[in-house]
C-alpha positions in Angstrom: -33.9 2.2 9.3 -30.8 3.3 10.7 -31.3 7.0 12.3 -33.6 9.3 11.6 -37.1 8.3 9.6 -38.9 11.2 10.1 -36.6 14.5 11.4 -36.7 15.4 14.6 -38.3 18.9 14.2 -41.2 20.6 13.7 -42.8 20.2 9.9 -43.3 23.8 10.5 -39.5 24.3 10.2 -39.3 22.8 7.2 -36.3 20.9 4.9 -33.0 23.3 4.8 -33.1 22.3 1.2 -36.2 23.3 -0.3 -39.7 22.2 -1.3 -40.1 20.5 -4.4 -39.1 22.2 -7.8 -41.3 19.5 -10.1 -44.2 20.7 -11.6 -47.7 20.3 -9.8 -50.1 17.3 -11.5 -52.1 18.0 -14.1 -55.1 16.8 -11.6 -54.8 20.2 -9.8 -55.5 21.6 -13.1 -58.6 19.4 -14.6 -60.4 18.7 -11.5 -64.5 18.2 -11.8 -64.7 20.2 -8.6 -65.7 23.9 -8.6 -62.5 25.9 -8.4 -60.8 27.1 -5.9 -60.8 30.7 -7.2 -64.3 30.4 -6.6 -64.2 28.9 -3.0 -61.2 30.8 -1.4 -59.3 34.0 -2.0 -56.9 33.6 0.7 -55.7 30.8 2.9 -53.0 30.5 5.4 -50.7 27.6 6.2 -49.3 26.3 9.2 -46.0 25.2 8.4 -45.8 27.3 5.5 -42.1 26.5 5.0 -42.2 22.6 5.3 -42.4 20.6 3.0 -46.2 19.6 2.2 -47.1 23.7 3.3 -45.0 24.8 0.7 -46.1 22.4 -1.9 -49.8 23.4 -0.7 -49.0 27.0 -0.9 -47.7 27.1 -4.3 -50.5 25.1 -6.0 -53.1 27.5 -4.3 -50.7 31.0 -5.8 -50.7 28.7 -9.3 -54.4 29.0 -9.1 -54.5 32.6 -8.3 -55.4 32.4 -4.7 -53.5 34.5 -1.8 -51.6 32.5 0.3 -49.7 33.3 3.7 -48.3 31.0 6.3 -46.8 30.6 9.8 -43.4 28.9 10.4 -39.8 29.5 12.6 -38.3 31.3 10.2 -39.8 34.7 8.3 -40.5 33.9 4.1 -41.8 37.7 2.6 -41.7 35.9 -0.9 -44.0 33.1 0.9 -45.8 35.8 3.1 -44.7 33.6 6.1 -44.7 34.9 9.1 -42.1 33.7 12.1 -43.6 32.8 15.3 -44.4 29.9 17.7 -47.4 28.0 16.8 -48.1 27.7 20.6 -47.7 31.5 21.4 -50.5 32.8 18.8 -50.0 36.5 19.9 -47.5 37.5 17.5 -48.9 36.3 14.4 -52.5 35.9 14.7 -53.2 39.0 13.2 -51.5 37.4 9.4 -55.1 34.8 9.4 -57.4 37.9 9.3 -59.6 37.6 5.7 -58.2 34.3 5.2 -61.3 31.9 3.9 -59.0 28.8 4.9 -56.5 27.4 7.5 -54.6 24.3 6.6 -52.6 22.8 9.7 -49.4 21.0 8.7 -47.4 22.2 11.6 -46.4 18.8 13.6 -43.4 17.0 15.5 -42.8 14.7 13.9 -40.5 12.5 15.8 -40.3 8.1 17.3 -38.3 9.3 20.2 -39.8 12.6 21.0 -41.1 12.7 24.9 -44.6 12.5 25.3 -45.2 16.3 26.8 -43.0 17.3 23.6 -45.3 15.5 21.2 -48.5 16.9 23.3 -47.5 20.6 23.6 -46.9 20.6 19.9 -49.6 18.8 18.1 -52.2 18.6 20.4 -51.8 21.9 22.2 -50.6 23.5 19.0 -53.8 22.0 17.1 -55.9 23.8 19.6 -54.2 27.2 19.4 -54.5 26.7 15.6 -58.0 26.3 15.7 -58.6 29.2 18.4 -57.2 31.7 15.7 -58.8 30.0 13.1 -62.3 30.8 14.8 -61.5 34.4 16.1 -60.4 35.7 12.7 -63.7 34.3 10.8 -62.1 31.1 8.4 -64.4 28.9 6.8 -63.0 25.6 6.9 -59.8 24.0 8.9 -57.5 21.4 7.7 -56.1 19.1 9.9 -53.0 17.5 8.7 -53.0 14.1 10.5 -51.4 10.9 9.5 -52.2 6.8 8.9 -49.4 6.3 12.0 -53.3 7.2 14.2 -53.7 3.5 13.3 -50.9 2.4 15.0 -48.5 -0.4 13.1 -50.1 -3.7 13.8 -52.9 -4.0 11.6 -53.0 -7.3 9.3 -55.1 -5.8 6.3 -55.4 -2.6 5.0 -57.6 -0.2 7.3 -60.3 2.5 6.3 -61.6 5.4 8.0 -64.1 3.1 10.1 -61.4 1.5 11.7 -60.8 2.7 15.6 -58.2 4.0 16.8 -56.0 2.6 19.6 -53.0 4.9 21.7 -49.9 2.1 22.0 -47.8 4.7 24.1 -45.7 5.9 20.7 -46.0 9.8 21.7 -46.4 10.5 17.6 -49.3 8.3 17.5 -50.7 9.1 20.7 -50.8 12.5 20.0 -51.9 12.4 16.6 -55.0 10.7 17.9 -55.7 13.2 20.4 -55.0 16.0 17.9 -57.6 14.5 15.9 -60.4 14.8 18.5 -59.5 18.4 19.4 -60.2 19.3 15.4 -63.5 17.1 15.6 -65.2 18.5 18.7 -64.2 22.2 17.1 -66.6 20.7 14.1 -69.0 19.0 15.9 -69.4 22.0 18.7 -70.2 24.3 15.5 -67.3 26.2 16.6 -65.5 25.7 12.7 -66.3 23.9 9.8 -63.2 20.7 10.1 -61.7 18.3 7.9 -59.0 15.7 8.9 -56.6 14.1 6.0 -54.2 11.0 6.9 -51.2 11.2 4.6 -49.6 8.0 3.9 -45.7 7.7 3.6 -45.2 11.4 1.4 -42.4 11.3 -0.6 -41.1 13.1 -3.5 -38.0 15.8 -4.4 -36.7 17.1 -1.1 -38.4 15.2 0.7 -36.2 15.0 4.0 -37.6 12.0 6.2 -38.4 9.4 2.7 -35.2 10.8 0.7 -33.0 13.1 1.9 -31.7 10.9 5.3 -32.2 7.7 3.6 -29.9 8.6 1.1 -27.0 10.3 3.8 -27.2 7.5 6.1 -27.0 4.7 2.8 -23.8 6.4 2.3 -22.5 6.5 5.5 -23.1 2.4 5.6 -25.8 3.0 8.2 -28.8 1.6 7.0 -30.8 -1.1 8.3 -34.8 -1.8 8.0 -36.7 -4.8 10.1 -38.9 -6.9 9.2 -36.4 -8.4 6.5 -37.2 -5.7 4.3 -41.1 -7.0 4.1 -42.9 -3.9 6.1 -45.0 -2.6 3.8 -44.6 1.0 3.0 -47.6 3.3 1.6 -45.8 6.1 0.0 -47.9 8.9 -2.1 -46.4 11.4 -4.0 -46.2 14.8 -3.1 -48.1 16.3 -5.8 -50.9 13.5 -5.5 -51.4 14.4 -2.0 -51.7 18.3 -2.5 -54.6 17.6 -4.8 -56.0 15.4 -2.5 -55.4 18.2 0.5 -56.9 21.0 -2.1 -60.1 17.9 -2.9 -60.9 17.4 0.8 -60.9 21.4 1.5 -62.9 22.7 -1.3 -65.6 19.6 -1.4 -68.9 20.4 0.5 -68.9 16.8 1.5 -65.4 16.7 2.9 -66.9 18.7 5.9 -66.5 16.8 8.8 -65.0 14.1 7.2 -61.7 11.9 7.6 -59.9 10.7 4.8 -56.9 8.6 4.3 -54.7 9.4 0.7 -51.9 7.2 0.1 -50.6 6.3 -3.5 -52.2 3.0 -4.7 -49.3 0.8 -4.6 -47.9 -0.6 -1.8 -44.7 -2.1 -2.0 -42.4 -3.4 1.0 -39.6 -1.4 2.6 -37.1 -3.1 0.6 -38.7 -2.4 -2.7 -39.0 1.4 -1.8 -35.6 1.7 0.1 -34.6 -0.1 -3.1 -34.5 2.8 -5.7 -32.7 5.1 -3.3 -29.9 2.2 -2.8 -30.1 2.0 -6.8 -29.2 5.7 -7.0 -25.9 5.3 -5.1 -25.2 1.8 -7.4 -26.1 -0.5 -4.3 -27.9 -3.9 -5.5 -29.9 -4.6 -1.7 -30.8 -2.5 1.4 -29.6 -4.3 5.0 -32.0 -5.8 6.9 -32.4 -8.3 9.3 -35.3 -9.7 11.7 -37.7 -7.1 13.4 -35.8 -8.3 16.9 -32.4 -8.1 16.4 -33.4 -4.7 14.4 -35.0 -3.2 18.1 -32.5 -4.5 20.2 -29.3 -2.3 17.3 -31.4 0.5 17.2 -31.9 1.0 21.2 -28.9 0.9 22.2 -27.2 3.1 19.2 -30.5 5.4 19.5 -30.0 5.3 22.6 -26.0 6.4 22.9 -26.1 9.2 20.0 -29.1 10.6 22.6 -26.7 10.7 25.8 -24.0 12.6 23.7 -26.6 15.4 23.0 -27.4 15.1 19.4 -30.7 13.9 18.0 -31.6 10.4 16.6 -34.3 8.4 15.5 -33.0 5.3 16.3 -34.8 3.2 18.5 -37.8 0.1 18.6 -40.5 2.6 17.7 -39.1 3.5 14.0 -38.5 0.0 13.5 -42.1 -0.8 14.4 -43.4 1.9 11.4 -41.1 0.3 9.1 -42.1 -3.3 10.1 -46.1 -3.0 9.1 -48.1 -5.7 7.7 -50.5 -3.8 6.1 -51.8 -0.8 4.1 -54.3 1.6 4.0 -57.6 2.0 1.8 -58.6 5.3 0.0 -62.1 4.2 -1.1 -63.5 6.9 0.9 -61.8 9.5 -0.7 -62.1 8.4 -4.3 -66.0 8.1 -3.4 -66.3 11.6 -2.1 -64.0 13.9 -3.3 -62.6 12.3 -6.5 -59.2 11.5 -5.5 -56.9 9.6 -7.8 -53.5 9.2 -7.3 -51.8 9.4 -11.2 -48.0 9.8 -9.6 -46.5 5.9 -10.1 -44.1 4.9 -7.5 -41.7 4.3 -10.6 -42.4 8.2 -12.0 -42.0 9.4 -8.5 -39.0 8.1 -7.8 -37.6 9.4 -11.3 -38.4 12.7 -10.3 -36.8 12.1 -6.8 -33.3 11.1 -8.7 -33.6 14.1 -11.2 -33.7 16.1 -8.3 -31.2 14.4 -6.6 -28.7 14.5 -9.2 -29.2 18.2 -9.9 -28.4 18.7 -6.4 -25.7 16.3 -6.2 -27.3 13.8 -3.6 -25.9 11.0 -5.5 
């Protein structure tokens, strides 16, 4: 895709336009699971103004639970506090009684540099996890991703599979974030849980809706592969549940769990009902190649004039995948069942876009 695929900023700073105004699944609300009333009275989110902490934040108030969060940017209505995830002095203080710390802060970049990447979500994971210890939580959250798999696989990968670093500074430190949370559990130091969001999409969604739809109209937007990368999007409110599942379950302790929707359709099929909003019959593509060798060197150019891109071979590689991912595990343990169809989701996603005259 031509530009940016994922935002070059921290999650923690969050989409300028909002989190999502459609109504959380009924899943949230007929769950097997003990409630969450009963298991936390107050969490705290990293990334609290983001777009997946502020959908997490609002299905924990909708149950009753106290919610407070960390982000750039100060949120009294949110009880977000502003302060630098890697600088835990100044808000530290705001995770005292909290029962649960869910990390979504990240940087989520392709082109970020590989110190960047560290500092922020391996470094920041640790700092996370330091103040989650001192001030007594219960349970951390990691926020990882399925990019820890890397881009290459030919069939859809569980949990089991290993993880390889390919020198992609998202990936690589997403894998390293990953150990820092699981030598916290396995130390004893805090009770840990890792969850591996697929492609998370949904109303305001900035990296899977917003850009795709700005550079579409600007006659910008290309994806490799021919359109055939497969893309694993899950909707928003599907993965909160999921998030909420994996947290409150005794047996997501020390666990790792991929949740992605259960379709998987190609780029171009996806891509496709945001070109359909704007009245376009086909999204560009052309061979994964020639995609690497555009992207570089535009990528590349809008980089040396001193405003941020995506472009480049390592967005094209996400979007040129061969595979998916499997969510047995999670179905088996904590009862996770995506109901949010890719058609349904991406209704929402033009309601919303309509309303705020997107399209």
């Amino acid at each position: 895709m031509l530009e940016v695929a994922a935002g070059r900023s921290l999650d923690v700073a969050g989409s300028r336009i909002g989190a999502s105004c459609s109504a959380l699944s009924s899943a949230s609300q007929d769950r097997d699971q003990k409630g969450s009333q009963g298991m936390f009275r107050k969490i705290f989110v990293t990334g609290g103004n983001g777009f997946i902490g502020r959908a997490l934040m609002r299905l924990y108030r909708e149950r009753g639970v106290e919610v407070c969060g960390l982000d750039f940017r100060a949120d009294r209505d949110w009880n977000v506090v502003a302060g630098d995830l890697i600088e835990p002095a100044s808000w530290q203080s705001a995770v005292n009684g909290c029962d649960l710390l869910i990390h979504t802060a990240a940087l989520l970049s392709n082109t970020s540099s590989m110190m960047d990447s560290w500092r922020a979500n391996v470094l920041g994971t640790r700092r996370a996890l330091d103040v989650a210890v001192a001030a007594g939580v219960r349970r951390f959250v990691h926020i990882s991703s399925v990019g820890v798999f890397g881009f290459e696989h030919e069939t859809d990968v569980d949990e089991k599979v290993p993880l390889r670093p390919i020198g992609h500074p998202y990936v690589d430190s997403k894998i390293a974030s990953e150990h820092t949370v699981l030598m916290a559990h396995t130390s004893g130091e805090i009770e840990c849980t890792i969850v591996r969001p697929g492609d998370v999409y949904g109303p305001a969604s900035r990296p899977w809706v917003v850009l795709p739809l700005e550079i579409m109209k600007a006659g910008r937007f290309l994806l490799p592969a021919h359109g055939q990368g497969i893309f694993s999007p899950v909707y928003i409110d599907d993965l909160v549940d999921g998030i909420a599942r994996a947290a409150e379950s005794p047996a997501g302790a020390g666990q790792v769990f991929n949740l992605t929707g259960t379709e998987k359709p190609t780029c171009a099929q996806y891509f496709g009902y945001l070109a359909s909003m704007l009245g376009k019959s086909r999204v560009p593509s052309v061979s994964t190649g020639l995609a690497n060798v555009v992207t570089d060197v535009l990528g590349g150019a809008t980089r040396m004039l001193g405003r941020p891109s995506e472009l480049g071979r390592n967005t094209m590689w996400m979007l040129a995948r061969r595979a998916g991912y499997s969510i047995e595990k999670a179905r088996r343990l904590i009862g996770y069942e995506p109901r949010v169809t890719l058609a349904d989701g991406m209704a929402r996603v033009e309601q919303w876009c309509r309303e705020h005259r997107l399209i």
